[in-house]
C-alpha positions as CSV (number, residue, x, y, z in Angstrom):
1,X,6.4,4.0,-16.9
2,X,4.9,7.2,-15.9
3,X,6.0,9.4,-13.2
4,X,3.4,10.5,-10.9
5,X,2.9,14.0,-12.0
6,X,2.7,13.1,-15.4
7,X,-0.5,10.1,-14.4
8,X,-2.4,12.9,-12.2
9,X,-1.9,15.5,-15.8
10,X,-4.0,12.5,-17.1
11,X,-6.8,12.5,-15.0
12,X,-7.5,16.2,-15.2
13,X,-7.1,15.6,-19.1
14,X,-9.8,12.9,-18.6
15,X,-12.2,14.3,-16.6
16,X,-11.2,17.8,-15.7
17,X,-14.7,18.4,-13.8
18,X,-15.4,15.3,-11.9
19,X,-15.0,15.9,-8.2
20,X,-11.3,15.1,-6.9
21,X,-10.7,16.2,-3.2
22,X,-13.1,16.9,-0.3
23,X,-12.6,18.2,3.4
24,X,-15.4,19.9,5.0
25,X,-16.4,23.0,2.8
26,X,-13.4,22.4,0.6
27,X,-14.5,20.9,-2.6
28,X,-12.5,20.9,-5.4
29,X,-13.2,19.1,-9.3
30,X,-9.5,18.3,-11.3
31,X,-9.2,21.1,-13.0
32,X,-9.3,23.0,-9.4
33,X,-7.1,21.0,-7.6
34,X,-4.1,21.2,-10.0
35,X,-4.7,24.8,-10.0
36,X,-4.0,24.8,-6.2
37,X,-1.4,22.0,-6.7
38,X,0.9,24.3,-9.0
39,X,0.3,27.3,-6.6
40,X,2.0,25.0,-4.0
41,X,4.6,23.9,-6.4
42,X,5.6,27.4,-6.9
43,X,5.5,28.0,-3.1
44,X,8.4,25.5,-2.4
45,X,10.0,27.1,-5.2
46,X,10.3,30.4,-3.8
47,X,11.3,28.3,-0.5
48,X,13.9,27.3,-2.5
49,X,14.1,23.2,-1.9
50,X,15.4,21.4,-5.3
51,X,14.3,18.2,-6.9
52,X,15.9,15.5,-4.8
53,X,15.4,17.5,-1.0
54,X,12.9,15.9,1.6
55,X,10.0,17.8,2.8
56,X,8.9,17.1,6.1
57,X,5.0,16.5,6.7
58,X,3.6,16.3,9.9
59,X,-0.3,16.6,9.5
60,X,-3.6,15.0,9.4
61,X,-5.9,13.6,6.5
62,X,-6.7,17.5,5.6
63,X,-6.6,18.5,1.4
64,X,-3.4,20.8,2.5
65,X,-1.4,17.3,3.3
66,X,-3.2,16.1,0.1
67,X,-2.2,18.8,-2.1
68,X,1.5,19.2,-0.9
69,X,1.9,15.1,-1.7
70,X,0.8,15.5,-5.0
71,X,2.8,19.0,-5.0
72,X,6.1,17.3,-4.3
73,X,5.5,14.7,-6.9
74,X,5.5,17.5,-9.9
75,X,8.7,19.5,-7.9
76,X,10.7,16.5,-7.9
77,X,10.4,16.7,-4.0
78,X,10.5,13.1,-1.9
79,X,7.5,14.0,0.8
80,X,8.4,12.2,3.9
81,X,5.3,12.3,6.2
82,X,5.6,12.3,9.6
83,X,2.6,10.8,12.7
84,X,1.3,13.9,13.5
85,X,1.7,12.6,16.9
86,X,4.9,12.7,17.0
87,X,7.2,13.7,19.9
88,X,9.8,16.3,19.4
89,X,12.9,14.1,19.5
90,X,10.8,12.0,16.8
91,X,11.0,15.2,14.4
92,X,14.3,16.1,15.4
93,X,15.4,12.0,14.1
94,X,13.5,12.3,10.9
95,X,14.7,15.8,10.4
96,X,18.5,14.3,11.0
97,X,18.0,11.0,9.0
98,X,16.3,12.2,6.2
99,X,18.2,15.7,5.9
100,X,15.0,17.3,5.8
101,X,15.1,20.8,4.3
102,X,11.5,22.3,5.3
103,X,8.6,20.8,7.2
104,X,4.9,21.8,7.1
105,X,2.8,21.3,10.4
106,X,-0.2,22.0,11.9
107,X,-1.0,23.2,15.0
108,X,-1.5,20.2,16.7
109,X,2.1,19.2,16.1
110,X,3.4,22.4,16.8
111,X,4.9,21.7,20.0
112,X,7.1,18.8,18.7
113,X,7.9,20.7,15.3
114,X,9.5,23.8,17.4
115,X,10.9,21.6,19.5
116,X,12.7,20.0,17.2
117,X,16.1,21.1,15.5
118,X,15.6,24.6,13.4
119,X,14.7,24.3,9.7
120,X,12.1,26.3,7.2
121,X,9.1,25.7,8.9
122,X,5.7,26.2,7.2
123,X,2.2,26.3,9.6
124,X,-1.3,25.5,8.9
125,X,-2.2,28.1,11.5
126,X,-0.8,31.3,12.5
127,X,2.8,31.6,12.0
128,X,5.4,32.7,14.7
129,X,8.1,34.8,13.4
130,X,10.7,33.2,11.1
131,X,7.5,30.9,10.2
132,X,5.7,30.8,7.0
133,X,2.1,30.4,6.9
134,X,0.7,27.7,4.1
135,X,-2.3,30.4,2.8
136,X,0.4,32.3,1.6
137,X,1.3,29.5,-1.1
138,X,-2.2,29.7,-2.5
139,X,-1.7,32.6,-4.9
140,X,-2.6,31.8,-8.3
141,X,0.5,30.5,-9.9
142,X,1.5,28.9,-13.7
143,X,0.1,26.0,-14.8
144,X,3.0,22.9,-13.0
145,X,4.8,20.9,-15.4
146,X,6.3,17.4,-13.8
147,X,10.0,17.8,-13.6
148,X,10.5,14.1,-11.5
149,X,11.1,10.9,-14.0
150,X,9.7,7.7,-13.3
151,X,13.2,6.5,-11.8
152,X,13.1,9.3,-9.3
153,X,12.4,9.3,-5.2
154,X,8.6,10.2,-4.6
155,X,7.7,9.5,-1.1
156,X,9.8,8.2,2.3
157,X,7.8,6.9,4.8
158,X,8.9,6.2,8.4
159,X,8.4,2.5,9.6
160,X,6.4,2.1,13.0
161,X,9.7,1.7,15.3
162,X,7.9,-0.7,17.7
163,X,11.4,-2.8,18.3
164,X,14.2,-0.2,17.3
165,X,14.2,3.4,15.8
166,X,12.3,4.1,12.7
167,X,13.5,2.9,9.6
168,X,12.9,4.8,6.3
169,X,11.5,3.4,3.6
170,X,12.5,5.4,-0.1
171,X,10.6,4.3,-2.7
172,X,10.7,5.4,-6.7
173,X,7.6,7.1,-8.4
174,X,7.2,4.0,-10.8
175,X,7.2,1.8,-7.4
176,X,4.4,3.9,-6.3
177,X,2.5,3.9,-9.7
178,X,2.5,0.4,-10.0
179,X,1.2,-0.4,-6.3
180,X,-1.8,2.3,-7.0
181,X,-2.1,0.8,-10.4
182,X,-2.4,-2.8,-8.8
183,X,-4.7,-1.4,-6.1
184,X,-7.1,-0.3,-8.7
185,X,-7.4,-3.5,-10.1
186,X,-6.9,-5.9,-7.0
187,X,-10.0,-4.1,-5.7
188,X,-11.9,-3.7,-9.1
189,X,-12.2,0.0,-8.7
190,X,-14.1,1.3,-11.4
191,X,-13.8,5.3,-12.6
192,X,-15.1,7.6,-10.2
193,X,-15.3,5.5,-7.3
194,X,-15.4,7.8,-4.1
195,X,-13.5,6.4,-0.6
196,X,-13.0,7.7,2.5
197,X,-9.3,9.2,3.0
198,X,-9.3,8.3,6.6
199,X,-6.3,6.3,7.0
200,X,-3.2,8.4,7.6
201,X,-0.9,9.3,4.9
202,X,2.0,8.8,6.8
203,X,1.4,5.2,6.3
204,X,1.1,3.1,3.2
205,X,-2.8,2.1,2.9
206,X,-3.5,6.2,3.1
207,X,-1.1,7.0,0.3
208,X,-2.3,4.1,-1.9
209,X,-6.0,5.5,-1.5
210,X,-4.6,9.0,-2.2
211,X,-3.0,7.7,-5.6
212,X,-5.6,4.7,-6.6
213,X,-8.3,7.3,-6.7
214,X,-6.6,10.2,-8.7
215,X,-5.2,7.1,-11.4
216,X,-9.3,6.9,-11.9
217,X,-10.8,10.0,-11.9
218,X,-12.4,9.3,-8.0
219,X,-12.6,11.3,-5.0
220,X,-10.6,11.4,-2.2
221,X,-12.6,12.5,1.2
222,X,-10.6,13.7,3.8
223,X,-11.3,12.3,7.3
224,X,-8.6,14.0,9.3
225,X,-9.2,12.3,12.5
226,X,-11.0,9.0,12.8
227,X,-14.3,9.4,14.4
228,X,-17.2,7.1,13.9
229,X,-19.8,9.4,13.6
230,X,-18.4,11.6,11.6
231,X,-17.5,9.0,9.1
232,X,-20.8,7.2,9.0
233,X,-22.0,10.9,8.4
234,X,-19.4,10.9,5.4
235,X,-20.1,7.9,3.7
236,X,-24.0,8.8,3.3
237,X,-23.3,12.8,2.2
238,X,-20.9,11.6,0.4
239,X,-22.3,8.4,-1.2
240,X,-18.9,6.6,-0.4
241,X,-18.7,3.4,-2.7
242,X,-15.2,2.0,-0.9
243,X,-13.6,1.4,2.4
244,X,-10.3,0.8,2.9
245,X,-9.5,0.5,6.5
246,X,-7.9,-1.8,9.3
247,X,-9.6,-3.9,11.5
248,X,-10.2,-2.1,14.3
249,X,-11.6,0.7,12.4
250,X,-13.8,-1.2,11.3
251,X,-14.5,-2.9,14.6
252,X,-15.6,0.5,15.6
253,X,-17.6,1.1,12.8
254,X,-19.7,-1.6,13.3
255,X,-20.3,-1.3,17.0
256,X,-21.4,2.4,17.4
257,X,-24.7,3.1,18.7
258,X,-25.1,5.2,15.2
259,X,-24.3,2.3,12.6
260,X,-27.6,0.9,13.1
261,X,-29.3,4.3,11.6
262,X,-26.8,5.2,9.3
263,X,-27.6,4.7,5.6
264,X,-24.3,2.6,4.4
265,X,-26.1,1.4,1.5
266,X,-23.5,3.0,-1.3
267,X,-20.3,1.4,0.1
268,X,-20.1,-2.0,-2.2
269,X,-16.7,-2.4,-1.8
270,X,-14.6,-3.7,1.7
271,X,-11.0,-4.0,1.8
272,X,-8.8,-4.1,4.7
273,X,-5.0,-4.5,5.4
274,X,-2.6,-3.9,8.2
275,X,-3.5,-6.7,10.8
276,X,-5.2,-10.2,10.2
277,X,-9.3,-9.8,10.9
278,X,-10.8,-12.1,13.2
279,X,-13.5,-14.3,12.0
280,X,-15.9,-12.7,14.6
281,X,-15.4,-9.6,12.5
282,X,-15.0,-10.8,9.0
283,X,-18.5,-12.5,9.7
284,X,-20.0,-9.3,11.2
285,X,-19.2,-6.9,8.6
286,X,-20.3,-9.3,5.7
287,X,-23.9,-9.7,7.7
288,X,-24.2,-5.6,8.0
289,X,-22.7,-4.2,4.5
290,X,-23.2,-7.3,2.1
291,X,-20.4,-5.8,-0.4
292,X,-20.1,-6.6,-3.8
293,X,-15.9,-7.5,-3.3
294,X,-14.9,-8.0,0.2
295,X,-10.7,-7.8,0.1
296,X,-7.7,-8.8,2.3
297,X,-4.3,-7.0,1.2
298,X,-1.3,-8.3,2.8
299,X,1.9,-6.3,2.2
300,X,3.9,-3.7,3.6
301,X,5.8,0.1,3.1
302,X,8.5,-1.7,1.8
303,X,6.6,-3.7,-0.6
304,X,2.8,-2.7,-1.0
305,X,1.5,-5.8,-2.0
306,X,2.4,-9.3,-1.1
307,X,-1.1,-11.6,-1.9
308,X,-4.5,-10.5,-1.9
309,X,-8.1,-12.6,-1.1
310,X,-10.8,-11.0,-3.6
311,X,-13.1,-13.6,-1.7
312,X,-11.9,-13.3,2.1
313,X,-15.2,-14.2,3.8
314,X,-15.2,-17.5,1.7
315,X,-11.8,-18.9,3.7
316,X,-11.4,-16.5,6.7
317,X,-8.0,-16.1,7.7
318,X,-6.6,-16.7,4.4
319,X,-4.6,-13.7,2.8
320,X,-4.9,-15.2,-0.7
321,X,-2.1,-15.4,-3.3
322,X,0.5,-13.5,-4.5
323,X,-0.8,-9.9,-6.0
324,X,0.0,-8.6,-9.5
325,X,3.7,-7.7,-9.2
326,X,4.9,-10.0,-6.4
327,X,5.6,-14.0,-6.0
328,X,6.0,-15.0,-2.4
329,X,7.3,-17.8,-0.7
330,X,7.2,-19.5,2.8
331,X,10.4,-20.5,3.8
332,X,11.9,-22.8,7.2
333,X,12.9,-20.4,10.1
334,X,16.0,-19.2,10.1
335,X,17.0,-20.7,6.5
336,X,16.0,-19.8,2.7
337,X,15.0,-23.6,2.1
338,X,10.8,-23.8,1.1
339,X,8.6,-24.7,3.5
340,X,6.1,-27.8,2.8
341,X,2.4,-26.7,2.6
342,X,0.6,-27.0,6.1
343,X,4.1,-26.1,7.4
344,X,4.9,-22.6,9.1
345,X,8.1,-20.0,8.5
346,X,8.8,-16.7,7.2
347,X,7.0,-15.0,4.4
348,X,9.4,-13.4,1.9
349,X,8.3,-11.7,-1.5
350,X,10.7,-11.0,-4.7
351,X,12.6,-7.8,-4.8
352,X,12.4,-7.8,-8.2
353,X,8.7,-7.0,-8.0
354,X,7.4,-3.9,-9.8
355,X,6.3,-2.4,-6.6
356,X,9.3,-3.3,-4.1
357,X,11.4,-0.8,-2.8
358,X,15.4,-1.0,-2.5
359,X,16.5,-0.4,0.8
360,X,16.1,1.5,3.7
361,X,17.2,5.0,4.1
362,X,20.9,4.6,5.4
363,X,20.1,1.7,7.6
364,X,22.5,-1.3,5.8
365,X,21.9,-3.0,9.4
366,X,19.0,-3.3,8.7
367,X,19.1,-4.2,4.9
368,X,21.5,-6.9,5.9
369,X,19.1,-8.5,7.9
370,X,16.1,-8.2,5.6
371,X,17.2,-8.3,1.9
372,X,18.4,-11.4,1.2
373,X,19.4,-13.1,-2.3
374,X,16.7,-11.0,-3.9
375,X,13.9,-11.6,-1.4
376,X,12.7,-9.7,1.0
377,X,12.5,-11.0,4.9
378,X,9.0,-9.6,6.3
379,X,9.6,-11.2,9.4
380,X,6.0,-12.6,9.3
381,X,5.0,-16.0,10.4
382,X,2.6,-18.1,7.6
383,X,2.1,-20.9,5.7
384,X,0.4,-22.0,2.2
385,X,-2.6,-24.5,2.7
386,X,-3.1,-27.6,0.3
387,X,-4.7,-25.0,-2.0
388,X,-1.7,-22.8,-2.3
389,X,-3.7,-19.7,-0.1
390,X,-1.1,-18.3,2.2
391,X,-2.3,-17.7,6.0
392,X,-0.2,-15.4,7.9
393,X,-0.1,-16.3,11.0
394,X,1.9,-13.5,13.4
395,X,5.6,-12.5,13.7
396,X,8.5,-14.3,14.1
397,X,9.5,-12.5,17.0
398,X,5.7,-13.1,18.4
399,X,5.6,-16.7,18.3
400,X,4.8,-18.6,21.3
401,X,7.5,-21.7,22.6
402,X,5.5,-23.4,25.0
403,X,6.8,-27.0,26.0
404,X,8.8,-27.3,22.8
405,X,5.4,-26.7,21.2
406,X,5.2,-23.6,18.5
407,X,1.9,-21.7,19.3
408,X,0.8,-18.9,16.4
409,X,-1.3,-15.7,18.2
410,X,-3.6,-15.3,15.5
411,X,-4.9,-18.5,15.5
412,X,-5.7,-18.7,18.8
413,X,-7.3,-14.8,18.8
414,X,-10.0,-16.0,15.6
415,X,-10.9,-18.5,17.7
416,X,-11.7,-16.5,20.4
417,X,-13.1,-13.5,18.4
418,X,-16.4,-16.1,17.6
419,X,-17.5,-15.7,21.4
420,X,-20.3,-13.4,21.5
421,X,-19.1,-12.1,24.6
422,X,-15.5,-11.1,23.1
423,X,-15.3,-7.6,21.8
424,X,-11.7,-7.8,21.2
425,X,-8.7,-10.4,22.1
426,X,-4.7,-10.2,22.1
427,X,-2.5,-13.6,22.9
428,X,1.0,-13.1,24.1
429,X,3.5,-15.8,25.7
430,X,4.2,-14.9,28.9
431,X,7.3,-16.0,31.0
432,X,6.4,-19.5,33.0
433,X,8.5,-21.5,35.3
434,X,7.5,-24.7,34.0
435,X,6.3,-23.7,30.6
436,X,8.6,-21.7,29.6
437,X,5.7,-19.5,28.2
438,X,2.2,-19.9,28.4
439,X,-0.4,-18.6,26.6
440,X,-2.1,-15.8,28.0
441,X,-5.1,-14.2,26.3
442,X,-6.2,-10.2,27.6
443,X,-10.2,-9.9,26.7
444,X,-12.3,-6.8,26.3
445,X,-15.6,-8.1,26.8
446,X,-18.6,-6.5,25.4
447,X,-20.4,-9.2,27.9
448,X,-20.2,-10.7,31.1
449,X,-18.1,-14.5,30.5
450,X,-15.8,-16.5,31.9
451,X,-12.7,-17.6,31.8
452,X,-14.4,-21.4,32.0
453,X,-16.7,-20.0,29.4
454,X,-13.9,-19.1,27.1
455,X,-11.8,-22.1,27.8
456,X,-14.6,-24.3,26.9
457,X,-15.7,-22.7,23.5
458,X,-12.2,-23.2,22.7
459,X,-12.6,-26.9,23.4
460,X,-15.7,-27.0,21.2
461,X,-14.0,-25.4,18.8
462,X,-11.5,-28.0,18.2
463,X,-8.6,-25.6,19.7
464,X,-5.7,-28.1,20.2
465,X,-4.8,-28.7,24.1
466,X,-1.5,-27.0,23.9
467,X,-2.9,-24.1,22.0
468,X,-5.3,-23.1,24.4
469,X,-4.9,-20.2,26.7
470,X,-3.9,-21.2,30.3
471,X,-4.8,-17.6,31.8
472,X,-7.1,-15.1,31.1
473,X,-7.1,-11.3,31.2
474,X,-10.0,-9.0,31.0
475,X,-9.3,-5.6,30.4
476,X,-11.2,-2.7,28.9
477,X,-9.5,-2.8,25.8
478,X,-6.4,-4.4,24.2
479,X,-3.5,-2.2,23.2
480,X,-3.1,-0.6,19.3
481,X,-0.8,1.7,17.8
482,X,-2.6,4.6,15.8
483,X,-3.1,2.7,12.4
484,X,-4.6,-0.1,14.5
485,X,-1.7,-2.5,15.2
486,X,-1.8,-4.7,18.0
487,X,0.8,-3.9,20.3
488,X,2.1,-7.8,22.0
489,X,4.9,-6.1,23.0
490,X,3.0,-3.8,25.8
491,X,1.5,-6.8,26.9
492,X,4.7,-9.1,27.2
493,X,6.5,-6.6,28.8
494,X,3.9,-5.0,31.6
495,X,3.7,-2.0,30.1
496,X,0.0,-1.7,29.3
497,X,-2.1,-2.4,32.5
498,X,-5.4,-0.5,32.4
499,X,-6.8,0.3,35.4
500,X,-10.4,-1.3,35.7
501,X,-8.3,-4.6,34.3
502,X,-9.8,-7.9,36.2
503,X,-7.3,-11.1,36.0
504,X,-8.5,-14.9,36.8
């Protein structure tokens, strides 16, 4: 197996001049970008971090984040990317945990970053003193040679920290080379494809973009803040042929005033990953972009792939079956016995898998409870249908226990995403007297409705009694972490209530 340094020496070997990277007037071919890649290798040399140390990231989609990822993988350095949202006593864990030795930042995270414990600190903008400013590592520099193998640490990425602190998540250069590989092929990329780098990479869908593209020659264009304009104005300069995104990006996508103008006729190829996509969506964005492939990738930092669905608008909701390295099961809640089709527990997918990771980063808490007689816990909710596709249905911890009955989320959510009046829907249990829970669905309407409206298209729509939502929220929109997560837990515990929100 490769090691990443040594696969990127490949592409520029294959096709030295075809355009690699570009972010705004920055345009660089192969052959330029691994000139400016060793110039940044021989920057952290002089910084003096050895193979093995962690380098701190906390920036946007820009070619500088970019650069230093690929950077690291010829130094033998394991980048650790930060949100660049993050608050200072964020940094100041990561810098702790990991054992950080240097961290580049930008001036949008410059508050946190000095706020944070003291290490070498490298700026994007002007530097204070004691500071080091990036431009200063773009001096022409020897030609990088890879000194990481294959068995060596490449990236650690932080997980979201939604119910405890963030977990890292170490993970070998052959892991990483074999979940690009695999996303090459799982989304029949061809050479020379061109995608929009707009998913952060801090998180695992923007780092498998990042990689997929160099392993074919393609081009990686940088989106460093999502914006819909601007990316509608990318994908037809550009002449983007893929998307990768999450739902609600493209959610977004589709309903700005500009998409109905915009020339979106290059992009062939959909894929999406993160969160389930409601049918109300899946439907949409088939009518508008008629792609070629249309792709749902179900997996995770830990383990990039679990299935894929080449063919997701054929069965929506289904997530497809196990991807190229991985076998998954479904087993009973609680226990490591299978589940029957038709019947729901936890996912879990082989360790063994080419592109699993081996444990989290000094947390054997949490290994404990999620590696388990070499199978990995996700803590997802699912089940396989009579035709062996796996649906994934929520969280364990998100299920809903109303009157003894079990009550999936998701399920209840595609239903209501086929209401033309629903822009967006989130179920949650909440806390009942008699109920125990009862399910509770917050709306963001894009029409006037009722909640009699909604309640009887879910009778229509076959919804079982027990399944269907006893109250109704209507708010302006439902809450998402920064990759496009739905947030339950703000819901369930009060702690998202927008203002112009209208219960009934």
């Amino acid at each position: 197996m490769l090691d990443l340094g040594t696969s990127f020496l490949a592409s520029v070997a294959r096709s030295p001049r075809a355009l690699a990277l570009v972010d705004g007037d920055v345009r660089l071919d192969y052959a330029q970008w691994y000139a400016r890649i060793s110039a940044v290798v021989a920057g952290l040399d002089r910084l003096g971090l050895q193979p093995g140390d962690h380098l701190l990231t906390v920036l946007q989609n820009r070619w500088q984040a970019a650069t230093l990822h690929w950077a690291c993988q010829f130094a033998g350095l394991i980048v650790t990317p930060l949100n660049w949202r993050a608050k200072a006593d964020e940094v100041d864990h990561a810098i702790a945990d990991a054992g950080a030795k240097a961290v580049v930042f930008e001036d949008i995270a410059a508050e946190a970053v000095r706020g944070a414990r003291a290490i070498a600190r490298i700026t994007l903008g002007t530097p204070l003193p004691g500071e080091l400013g990036f431009d200063a590592w773009l001096a022409p520099a020897p030609a990088a040679a890879p000194r990481a193998s294959a068995e060596d640490w490449s990236v650690m990425l932080y997980t979201s920290g939604t119910t405890s602190r963030p977990k890292g998540v170490p993970r070998r250069h052959r892991a990483e080379r074999a979940a690009a590989i695999a996303h090459v092929a799982q989304n029949l990329y061809a050479m020379g494809e061109c995608t929009l780098g707009v998913m952060p990479l801090y998180h695992t869908m923007g780092v498998r973009s990042l990689l997929a593209m160099a392993a074919i020659g393609g081009a990686f264009v940088c989106l460093p803040r999502f914006d819909v304009a601007t990316a509608l104005r990318l994908i037809e300069q550009e002449r983007i042929s893929n998307l990768y995104l999450v739902p609600t990006l493209y959610h977004d996508v589709l309903h700005h005033p500009d998409f109905a103008r915009a020339d979106v006729s290059s992009v062939r190829k959909l894929g999406f990953a993160g969160a389930s996509m409601t049918d109300g969506l899946l439907r949409d964005l088939t009518a508008a972009f008629r792609p070629e492939l249309f792709v749902n990738h179900y997996g995770s930092s830990e383990i990039y792939t679990f299935t894929v669905d080449q063919k997701a608008p054929l069965k929506p909701g289904s997530a497809g079956r196990a991807g190229l390295n991985q076998m998954v099961r479904v087993v009973k809640l609680g226990s490591t016995t299978q589940a029957a089709p038709g019947e729901a527990g936890e996912i879990i997918a082989l360790l063994a898998g080419d592109e699993s990771f081996e444990g989290y980063w000094r947390r054997p808490d949490a290994d404990a409870k999620s590696l388990r007689d070499g199978w990995y816990f996700t803590g997802d909710t699912g089940f396989f249908d009579a035709d062996g596709d796996l649906f994934v249905t929520g969280r364990v911890d998100d299920m809903i226990i109303t009157g003894g009955e079990n009550v999936s989320p998701v399920e209840i959510e595609s239903c209501l995403s086929l209401h033309p009046a629903v822009a967006e829907v989130a179920v949650v249990g909440l806390p009942d007297e008699r109920w125990g829970k009862v399910v509770t669905a917050f709306v963001a309407r894009r029409a006037p409705c009722t909640q009699a409206e909604l309640d009887a298209h879910c009778r229509a729509a076959g919804l079982a009694n027990f399944k269907r939502p006893r109250r109704y929220v209507f708010v302006a929109e439902v809450p998402r972490s920064p990759v496009g997560k739905l947030l339950r837990r703000k819901l369930v515990e009060g702690e998202y209530r927008p203002a112009d929100q209208e219960k009934t």
